[in-house]
C-alpha positions in Angstrom: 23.6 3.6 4.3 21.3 2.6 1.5 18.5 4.3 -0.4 14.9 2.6 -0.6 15.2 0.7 -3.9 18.7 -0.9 -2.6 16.9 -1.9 0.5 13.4 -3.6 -1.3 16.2 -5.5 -3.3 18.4 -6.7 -0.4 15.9 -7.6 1.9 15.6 -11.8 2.2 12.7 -14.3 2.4 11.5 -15.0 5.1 13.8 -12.7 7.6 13.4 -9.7 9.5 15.6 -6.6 8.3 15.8 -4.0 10.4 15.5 -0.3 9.0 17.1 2.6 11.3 15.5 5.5 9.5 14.5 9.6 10.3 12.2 10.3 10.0 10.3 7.0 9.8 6.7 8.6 8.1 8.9 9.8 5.3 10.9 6.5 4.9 7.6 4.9 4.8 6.8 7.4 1.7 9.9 6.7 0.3 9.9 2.7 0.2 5.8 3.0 -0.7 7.5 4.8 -4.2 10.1 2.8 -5.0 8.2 -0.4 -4.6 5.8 1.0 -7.3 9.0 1.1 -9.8 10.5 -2.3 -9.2 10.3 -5.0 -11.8 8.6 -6.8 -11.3 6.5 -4.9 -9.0 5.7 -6.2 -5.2 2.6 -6.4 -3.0 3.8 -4.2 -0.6 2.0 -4.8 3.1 2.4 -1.9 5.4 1.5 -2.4 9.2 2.0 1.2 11.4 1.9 0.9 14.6 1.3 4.6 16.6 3.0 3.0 19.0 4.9 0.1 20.1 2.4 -2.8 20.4 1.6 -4.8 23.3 2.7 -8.4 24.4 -1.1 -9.2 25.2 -2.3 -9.6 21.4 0.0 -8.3 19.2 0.2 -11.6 17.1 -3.8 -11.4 16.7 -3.5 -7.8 15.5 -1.0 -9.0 13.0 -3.8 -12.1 11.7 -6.6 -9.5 11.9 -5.0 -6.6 9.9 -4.0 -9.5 6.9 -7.5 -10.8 6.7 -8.2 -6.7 6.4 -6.0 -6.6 3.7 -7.0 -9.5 1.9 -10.6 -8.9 2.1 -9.9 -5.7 0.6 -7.9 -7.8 -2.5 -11.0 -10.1 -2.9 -11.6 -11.9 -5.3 -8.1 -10.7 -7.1 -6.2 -13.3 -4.5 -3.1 -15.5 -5.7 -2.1 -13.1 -8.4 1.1 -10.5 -8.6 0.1 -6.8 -8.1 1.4 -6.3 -11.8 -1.5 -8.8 -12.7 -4.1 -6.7 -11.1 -3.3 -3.9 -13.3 -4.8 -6.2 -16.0 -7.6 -6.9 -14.3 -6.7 -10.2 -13.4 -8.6 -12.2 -10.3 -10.9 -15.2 -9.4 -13.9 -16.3 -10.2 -15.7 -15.5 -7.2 -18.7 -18.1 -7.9 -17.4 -21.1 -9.0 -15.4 -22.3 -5.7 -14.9 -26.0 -6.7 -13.0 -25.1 -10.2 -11.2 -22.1 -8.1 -10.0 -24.5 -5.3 -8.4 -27.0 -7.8 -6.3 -24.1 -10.0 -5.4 -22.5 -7.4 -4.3 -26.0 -5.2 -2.6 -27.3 -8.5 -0.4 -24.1 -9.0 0.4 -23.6 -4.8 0.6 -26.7 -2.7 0.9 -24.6 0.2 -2.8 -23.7 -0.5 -5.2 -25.4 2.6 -8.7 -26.1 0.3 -10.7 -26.2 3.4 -9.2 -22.9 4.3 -9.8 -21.0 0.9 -13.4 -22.2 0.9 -14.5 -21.2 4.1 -12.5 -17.8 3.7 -14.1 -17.4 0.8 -17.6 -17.9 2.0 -16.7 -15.3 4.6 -15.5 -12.8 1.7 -18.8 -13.1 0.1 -20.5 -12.4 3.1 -18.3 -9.1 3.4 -16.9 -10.7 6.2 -13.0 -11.1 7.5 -11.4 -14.7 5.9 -10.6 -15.7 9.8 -11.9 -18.8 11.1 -11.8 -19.0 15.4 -10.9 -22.7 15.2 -7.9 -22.0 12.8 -4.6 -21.1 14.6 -3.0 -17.6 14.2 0.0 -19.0 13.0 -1.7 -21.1 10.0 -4.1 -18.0 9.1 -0.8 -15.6 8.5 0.6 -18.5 6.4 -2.7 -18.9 3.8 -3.4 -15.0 3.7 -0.1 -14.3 2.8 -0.4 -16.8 0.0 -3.5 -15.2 -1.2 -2.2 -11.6 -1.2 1.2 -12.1 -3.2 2.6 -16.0 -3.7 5.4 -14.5 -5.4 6.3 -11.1 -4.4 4.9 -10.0 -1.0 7.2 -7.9 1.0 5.8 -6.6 5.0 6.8 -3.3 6.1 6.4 -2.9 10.5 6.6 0.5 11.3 6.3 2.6 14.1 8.1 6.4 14.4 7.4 7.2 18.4 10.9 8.4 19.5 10.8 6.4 22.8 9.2 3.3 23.9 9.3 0.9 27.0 11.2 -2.1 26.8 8.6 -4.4 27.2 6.8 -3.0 24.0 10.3 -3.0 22.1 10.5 -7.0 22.6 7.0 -7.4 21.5 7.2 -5.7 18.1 10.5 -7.5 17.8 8.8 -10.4 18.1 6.0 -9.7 15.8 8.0 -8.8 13.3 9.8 -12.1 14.0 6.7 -14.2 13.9 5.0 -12.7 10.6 8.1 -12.7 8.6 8.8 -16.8 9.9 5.0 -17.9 9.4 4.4 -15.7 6.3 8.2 -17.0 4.7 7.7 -13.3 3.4 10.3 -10.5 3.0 9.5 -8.5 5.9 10.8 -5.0 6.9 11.0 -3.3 10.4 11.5 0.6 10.1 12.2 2.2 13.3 13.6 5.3 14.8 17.0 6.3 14.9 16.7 6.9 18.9 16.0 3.3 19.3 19.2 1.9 18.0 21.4 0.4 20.7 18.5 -0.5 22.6 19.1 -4.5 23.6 15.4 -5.4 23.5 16.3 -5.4 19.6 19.6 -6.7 19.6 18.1 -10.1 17.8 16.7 -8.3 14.7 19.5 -5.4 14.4 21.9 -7.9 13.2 22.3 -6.9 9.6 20.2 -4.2 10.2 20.9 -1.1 7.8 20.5 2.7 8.1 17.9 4.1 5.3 19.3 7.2 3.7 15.7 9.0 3.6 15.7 11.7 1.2 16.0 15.3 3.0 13.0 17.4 1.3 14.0 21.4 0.2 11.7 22.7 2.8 9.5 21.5 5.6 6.0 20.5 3.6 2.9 22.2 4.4 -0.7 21.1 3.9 0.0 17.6 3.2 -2.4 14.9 3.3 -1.0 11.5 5.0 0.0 9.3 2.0 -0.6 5.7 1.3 -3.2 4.9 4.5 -6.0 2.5 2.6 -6.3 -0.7 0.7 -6.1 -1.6 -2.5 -8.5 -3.4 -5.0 -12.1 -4.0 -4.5 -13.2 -3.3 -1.3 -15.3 -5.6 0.1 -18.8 -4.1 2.6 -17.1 -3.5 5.9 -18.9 -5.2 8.5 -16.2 -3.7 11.1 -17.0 -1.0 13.0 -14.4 1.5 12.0 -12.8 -0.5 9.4 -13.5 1.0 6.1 -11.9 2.2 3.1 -8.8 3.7 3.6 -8.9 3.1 7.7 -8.3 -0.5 8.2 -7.4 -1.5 11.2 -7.3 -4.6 13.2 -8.6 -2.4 16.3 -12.5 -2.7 14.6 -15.1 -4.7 16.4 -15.5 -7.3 14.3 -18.3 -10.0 14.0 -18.7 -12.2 17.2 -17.4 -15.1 15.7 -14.3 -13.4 13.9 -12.1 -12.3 16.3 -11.0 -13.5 20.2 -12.6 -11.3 23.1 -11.5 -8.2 24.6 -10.3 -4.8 22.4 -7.4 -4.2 20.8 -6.5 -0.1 21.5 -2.8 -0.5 19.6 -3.8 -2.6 16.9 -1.8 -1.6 12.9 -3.0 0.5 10.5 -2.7 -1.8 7.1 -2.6 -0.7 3.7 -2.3 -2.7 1.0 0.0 -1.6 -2.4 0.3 -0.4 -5.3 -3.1 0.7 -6.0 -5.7 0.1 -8.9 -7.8 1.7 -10.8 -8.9 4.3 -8.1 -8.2 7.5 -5.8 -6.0 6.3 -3.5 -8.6 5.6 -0.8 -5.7 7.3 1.9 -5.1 10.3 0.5 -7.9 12.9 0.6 -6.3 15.2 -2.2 -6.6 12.0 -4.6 -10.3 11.3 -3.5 -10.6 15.2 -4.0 -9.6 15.9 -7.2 -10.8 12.7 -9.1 -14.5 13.4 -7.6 -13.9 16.8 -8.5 -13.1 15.5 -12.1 -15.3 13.5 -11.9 -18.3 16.1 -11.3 -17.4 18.4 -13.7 -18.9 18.4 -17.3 -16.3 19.3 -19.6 -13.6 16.6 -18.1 -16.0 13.7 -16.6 -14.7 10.2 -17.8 -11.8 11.9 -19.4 -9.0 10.7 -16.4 -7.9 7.1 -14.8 -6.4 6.7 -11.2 -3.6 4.6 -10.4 -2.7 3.5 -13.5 0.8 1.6 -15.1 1.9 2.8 -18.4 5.5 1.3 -20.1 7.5 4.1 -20.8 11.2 4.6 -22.4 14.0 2.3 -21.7 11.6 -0.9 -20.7 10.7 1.2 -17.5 7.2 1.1 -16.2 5.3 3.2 -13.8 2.5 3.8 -12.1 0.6 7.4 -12.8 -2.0 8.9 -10.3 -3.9 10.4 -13.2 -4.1 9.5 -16.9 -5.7 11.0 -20.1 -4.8 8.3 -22.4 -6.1 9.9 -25.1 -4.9 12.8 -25.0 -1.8 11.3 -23.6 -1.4 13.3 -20.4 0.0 12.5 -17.0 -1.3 14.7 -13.1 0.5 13.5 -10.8 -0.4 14.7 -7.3 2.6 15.2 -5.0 3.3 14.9 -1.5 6.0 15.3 0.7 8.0 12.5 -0.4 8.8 14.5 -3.6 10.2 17.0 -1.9 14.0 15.7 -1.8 16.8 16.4 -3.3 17.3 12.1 -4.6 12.7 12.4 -5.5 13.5 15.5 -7.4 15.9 14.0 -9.7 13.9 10.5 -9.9 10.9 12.3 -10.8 12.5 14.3 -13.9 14.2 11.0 -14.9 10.7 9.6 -14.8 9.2 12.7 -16.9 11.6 12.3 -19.5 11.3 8.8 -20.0 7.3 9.2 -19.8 7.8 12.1 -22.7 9.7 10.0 -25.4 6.7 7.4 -24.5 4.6 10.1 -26.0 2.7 11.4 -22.7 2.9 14.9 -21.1 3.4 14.6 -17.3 1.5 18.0 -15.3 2.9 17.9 -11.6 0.9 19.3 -8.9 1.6 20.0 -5.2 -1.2 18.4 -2.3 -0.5 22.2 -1.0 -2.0 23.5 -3.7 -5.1 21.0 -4.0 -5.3 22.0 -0.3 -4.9 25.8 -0.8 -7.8 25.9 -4.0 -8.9 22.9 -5.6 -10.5 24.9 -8.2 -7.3 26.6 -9.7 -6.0 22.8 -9.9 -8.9 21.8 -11.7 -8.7 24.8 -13.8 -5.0 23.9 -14.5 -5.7 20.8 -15.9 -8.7 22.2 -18.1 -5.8 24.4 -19.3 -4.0 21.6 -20.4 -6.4 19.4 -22.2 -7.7 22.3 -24.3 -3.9 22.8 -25.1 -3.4 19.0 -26.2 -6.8 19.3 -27.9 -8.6 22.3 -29.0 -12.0 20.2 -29.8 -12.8 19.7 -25.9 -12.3 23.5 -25.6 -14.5 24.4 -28.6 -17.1 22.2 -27.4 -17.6 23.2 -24.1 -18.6 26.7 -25.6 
């Protein structure tokens, strides 16, 4: 049995490993946070399946949720995710001068491809060509999302599923993970082990010790479901921020014919600079912040701070001024393994000079205001000006 971190570490290029996890929304939860604390940190790629996906066009599902993601990374494509914390991308204008750095540093790079996909981008359109195979597509969008570090998570958490539907996620996971040459993970339910239809992407497959919370959460918002960076105009019906899916109707000329009821959610990790665009308590509170007189422009989303002991993490909230942490937490942080981690991270945070306030999504869900009251509390207590002057 291994925790999350163990398993981000173990995992290989370029392979499938198989995750046996319960249950598999919380393992999800659970990798999503200890991703965020690796070093160096990884461009994690989550597809979720609500339920097993079909033979028919599971592989252009795959291609169509990846152009999703990248267009939602454009123009910050061929960089780590720790470089997009420093606001590192492309020049979006200059394609000639783009198409030779980024050729000279990744030979894997097709030019024709990154112009044309590049075009599209700017057009708010999907980087898919229709005379481009699948196969090769994967290949260049996984390049442009992470060429170092890029790590797929398959998922799907239905406790049953026909055999047919078994082989074909086996297969996509067998497909991206070979045509990406990424890391890729396949978290499944416990009830499916033993089941044959898998038996050529169990071997090695591990058991993912998922952190058992204190109590059953309540008035949770679904973590992590949106992409990260700079979203570009969706020009997909029902593909937007924070609901990307390959299921959209894309433009004519973007995707094959016929509709795609199963297709992955994708979301794209760790996020930048913004409410996560999956979780409503995020959007919630920061517009709420955002709106209010006294604490306007006072807060960053998503942020990376160092901290004691050469660690780094990523904050929902920051006042770096007044050198306080909100961090907004789900059910992940509900287990007895989160609990600990999240002390050890306040402490570390603390001797780095920032003050970390923790609140529950129940709370944000049960009265926003009293949140937003909370951390009023707190500012005027790390600085008594902003009290005096909202008099």
């Amino acid at each position: 049995m291994a925790n999350a971190a163990e398993v981000l570490e173990q995992v290989e290029q370029g392979r499938v490993t198989t995750l046996f996890c319960e249950p598999v929304a919380l393992a999800r939860g659970q990798l999503r946070a200890a991703a965020e604390e690796l070093e160096p940190v990884p461009t994690l790629v989550e597809l979720e399946w609500e339920r097993a996906p079909s033979l028919a066009r599971e592989l252009d599902e795959i291609r169509d949720a990846l152009a999703d993601a990248a267009r939602s990374l454009w123009p910050a494509w061929y960089v780590s995710a720790e470089e997009r914390f420093g606001t590192v991308g492309q020049d979006a204008t200059n394609i000639d001068s783009l198409v030779a750095k980024v050729s000279s540093l990744h030979p894997g790079v097709s030019s024709s491809w990154l112009r044309e996909a590049y075009r599209r981008c700017q057009q708010g359109r999907r980087p898919l060509m229709r005379h481009v195979a699948s196969a090769v597509q994967v290949r260049q969008l996984a390049i442009a999302l992470d060429p170092a570090r890029l790590v797929f998570a398959l998922s799907v958490d239905i406790p049953e599923a026909p055999g047919a539907r078994l082989r074909s996620l086996a297969r996509a996971a067998e497909w991206l993970a070979h045509e990406a040459g990424a890391r890729t993970l396949l978290l499944v339910p416990e009830s499916w082990r033993g089941r044959a239809e898998l038996d050529h992407v169990t071997y090695g497959s591990l058991t993912l010790e998922v952190d058992a919370p204190f109590m059953p959460a309540r008035h949770s918002v679904r973590p992590s479901t949106g992409l990260v960076g700079q979203v570009a105009p969706s020009d997909d019906a029902g593909v937007g921020v924070g609901a990307a899916r390959g299921s959209g109707t894309p433009p004519a000329d973007d995707s094959p014919p016929g509709g795609a009821s199963d297709a992955p959610h994708v979301s794209v990790g760790p996020i930048v600079g913004r409410p996560h665009p999956g979780s409503e308590v995020e959007q919630l509170v920061s517009a709420r912040l955002g709106a209010d007189a006294e604490l306007r422009g006072l807060f960053e989303c998503n942020q990376r701070l160092p901290a004691f002991g050469d660690k780094h993490y990523i904050v929902d909230l920051v006042w770096r001024t007044g050198k306080l942490i909100v961090e907004l937490d789900g059910p992940e942080h509900n287990g007895q393994l989160a609990y600990a981690r999240d002390r050890e991270r306040d402490y570390r945070l603390l001797v780095s000079g920032y003050a970390t306030l923790r609140v529950l999504n129940a709370e944000v869900c049960v009265d926003v205001d009293s949140v937003i009251n909370k951390i009023r509390n707190v500012v005027h207590r790390l600085n008594p000006v902003t009290k005096e002057s909202s008099r």
